[in-house]
Chimera marker file (.cmm) of the C-alpha trace (Angstrom):
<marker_set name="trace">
<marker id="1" x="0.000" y="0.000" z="0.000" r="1" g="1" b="0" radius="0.5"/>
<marker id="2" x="2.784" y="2.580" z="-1.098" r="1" g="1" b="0" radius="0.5"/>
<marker id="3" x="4.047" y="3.893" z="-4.347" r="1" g="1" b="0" radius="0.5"/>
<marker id="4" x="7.003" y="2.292" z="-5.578" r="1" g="1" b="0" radius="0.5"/>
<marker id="5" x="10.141" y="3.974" z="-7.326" r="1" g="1" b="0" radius="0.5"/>
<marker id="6" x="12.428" y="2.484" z="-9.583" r="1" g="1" b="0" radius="0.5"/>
<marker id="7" x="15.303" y="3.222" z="-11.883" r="1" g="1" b="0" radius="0.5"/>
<marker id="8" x="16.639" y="1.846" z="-14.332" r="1" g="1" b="0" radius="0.5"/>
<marker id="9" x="21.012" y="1.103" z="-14.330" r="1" g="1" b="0" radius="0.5"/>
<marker id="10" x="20.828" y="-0.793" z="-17.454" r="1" g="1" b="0" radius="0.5"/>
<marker id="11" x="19.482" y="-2.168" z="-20.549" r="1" g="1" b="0" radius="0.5"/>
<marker id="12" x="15.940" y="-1.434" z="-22.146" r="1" g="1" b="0" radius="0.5"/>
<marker id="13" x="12.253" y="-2.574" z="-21.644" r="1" g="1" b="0" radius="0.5"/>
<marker id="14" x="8.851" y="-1.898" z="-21.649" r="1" g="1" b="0" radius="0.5"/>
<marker id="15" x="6.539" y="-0.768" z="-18.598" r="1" g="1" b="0" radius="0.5"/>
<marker id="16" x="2.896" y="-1.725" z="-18.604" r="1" g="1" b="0" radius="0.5"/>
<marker id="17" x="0.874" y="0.467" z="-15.863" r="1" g="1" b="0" radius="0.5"/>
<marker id="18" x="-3.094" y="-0.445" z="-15.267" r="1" g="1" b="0" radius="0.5"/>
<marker id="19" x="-4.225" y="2.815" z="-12.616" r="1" g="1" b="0" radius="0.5"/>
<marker id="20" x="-6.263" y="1.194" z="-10.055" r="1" g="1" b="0" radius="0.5"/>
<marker id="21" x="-8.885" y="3.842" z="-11.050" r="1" g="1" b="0" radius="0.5"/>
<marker id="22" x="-10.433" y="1.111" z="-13.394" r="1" g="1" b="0" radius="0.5"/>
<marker id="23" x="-10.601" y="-1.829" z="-11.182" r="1" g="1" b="0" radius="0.5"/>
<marker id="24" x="-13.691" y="-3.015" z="-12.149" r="1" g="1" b="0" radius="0.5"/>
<marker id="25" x="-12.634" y="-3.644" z="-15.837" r="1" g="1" b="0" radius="0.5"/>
<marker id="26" x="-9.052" y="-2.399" z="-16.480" r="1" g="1" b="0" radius="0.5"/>
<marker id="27" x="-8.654" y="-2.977" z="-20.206" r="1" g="1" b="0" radius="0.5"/>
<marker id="28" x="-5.312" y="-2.980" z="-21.723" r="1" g="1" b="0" radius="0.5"/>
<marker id="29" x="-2.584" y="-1.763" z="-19.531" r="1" g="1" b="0" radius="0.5"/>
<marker id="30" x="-0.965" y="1.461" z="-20.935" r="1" g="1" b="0" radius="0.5"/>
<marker id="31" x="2.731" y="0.844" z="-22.326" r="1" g="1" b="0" radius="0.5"/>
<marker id="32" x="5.651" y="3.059" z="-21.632" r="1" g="1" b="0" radius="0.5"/>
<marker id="33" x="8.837" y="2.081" z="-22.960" r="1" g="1" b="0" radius="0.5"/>
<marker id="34" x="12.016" y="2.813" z="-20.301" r="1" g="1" b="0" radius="0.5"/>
<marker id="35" x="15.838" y="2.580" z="-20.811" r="1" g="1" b="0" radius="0.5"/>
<marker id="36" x="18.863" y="3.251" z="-19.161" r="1" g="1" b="0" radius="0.5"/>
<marker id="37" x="18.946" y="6.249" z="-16.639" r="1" g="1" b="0" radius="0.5"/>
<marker id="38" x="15.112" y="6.015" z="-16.527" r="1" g="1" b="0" radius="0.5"/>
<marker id="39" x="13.502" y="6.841" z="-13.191" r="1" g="1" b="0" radius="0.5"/>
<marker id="40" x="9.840" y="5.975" z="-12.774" r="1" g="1" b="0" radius="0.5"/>
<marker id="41" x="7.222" y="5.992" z="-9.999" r="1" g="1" b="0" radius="0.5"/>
<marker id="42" x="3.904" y="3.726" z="-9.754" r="1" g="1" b="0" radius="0.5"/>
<marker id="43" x="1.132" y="5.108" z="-8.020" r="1" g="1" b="0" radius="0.5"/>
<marker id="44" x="-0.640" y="3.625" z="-5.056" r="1" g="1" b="0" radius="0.5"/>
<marker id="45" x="-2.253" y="-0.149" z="-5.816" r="1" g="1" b="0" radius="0.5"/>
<marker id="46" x="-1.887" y="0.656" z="-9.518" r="1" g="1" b="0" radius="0.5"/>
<marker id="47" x="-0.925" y="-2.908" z="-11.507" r="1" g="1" b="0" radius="0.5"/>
<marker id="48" x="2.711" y="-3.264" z="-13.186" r="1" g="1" b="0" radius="0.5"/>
<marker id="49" x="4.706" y="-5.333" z="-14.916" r="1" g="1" b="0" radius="0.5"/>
<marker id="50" x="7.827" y="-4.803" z="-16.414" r="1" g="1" b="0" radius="0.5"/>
<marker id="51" x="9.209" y="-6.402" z="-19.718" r="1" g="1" b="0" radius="0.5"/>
<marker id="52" x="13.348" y="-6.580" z="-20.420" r="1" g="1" b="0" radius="0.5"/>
<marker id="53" x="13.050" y="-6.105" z="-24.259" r="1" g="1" b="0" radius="0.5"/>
<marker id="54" x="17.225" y="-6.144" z="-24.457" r="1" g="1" b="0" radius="0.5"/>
<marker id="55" x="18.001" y="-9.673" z="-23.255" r="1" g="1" b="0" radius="0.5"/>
<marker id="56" x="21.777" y="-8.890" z="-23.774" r="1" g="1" b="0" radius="0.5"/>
<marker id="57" x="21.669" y="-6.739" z="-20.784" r="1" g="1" b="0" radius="0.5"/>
<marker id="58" x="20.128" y="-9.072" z="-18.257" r="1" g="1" b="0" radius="0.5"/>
<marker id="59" x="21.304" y="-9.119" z="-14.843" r="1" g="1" b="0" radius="0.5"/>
<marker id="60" x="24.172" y="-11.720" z="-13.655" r="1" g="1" b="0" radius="0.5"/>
<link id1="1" id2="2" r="1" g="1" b="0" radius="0.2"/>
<link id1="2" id2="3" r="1" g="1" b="0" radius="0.2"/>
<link id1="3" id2="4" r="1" g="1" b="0" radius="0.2"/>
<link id1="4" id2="5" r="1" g="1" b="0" radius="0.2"/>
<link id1="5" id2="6" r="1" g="1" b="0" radius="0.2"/>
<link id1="6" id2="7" r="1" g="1" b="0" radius="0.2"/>
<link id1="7" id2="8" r="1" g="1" b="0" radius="0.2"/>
<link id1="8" id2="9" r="1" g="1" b="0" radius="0.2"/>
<link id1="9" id2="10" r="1" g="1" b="0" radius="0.2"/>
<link id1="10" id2="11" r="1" g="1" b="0" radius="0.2"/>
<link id1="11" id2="12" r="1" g="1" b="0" radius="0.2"/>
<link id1="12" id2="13" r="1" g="1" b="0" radius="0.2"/>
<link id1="13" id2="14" r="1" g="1" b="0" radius="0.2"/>
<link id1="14" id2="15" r="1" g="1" b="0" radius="0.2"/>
<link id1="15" id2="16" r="1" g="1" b="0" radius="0.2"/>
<link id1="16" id2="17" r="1" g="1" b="0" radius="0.2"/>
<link id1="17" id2="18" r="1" g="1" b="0" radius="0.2"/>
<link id1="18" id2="19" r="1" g="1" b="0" radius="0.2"/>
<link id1="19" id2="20" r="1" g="1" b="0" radius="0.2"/>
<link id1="20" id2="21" r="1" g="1" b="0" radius="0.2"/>
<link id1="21" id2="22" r="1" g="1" b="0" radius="0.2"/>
<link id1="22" id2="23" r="1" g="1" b="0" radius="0.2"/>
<link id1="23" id2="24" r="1" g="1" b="0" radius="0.2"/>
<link id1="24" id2="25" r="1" g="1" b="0" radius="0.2"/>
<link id1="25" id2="26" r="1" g="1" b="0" radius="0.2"/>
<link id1="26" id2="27" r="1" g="1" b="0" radius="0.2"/>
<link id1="27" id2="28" r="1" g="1" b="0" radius="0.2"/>
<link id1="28" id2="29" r="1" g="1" b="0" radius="0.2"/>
<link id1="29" id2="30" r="1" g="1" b="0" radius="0.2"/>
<link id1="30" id2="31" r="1" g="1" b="0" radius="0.2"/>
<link id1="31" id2="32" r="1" g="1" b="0" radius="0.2"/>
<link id1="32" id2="33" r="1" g="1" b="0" radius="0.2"/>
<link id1="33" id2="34" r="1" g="1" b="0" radius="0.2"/>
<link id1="34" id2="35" r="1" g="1" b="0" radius="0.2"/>
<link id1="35" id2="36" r="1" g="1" b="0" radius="0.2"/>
<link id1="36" id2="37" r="1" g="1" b="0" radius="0.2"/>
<link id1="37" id2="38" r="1" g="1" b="0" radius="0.2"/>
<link id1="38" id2="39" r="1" g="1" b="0" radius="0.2"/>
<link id1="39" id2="40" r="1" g="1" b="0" radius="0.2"/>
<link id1="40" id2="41" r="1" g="1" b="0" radius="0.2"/>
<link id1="41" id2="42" r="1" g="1" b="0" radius="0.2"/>
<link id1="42" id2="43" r="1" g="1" b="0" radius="0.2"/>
<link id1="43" id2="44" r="1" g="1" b="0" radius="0.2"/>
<link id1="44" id2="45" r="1" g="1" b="0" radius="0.2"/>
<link id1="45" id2="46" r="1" g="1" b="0" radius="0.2"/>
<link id1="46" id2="47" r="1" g="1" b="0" radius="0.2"/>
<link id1="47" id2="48" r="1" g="1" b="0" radius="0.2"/>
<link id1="48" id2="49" r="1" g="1" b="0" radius="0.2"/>
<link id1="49" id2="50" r="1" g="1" b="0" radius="0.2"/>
<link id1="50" id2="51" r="1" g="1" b="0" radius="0.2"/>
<link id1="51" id2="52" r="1" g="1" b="0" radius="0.2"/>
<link id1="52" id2="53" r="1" g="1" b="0" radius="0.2"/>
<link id1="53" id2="54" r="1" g="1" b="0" radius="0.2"/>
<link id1="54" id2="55" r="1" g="1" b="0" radius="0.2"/>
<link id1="55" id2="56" r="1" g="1" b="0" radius="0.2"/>
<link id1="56" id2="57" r="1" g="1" b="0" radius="0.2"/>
<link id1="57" id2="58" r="1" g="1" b="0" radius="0.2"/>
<link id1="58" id2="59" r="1" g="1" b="0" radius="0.2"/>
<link id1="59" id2="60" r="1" g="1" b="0" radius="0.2"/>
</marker_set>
């Protein structure tokens, strides 16, 4: 029950963000794509996943 923030060190992806606002029928999550030096926030209970679109840059 907190926002989250996260940045990025590395590599490339995609963020999908559902706000909470449509709980009831959330359609398709918005898509934001993020990078290196990206800093982000997610509001409150709002759904997220992220998506590594650069699999040469994984993590050890």
């Amino acid at each position: 029950s907190c926002e989250e923030v996260f940045v990025v060190l590395k590599g490339s992806g995609t963020l999908y963000l559902a706000p909470s606002s449509h709980s009831k029928y959330p359609g398709k999550p918005q898509e934001f794509s993020i990078f290196s030096n990206s800093t982000f926030h997610i509001p409150v209970n709002d759904v997220h996943q992220l998506w590594n679109t650069n699999e040469e840059e994984d993590c050890p």
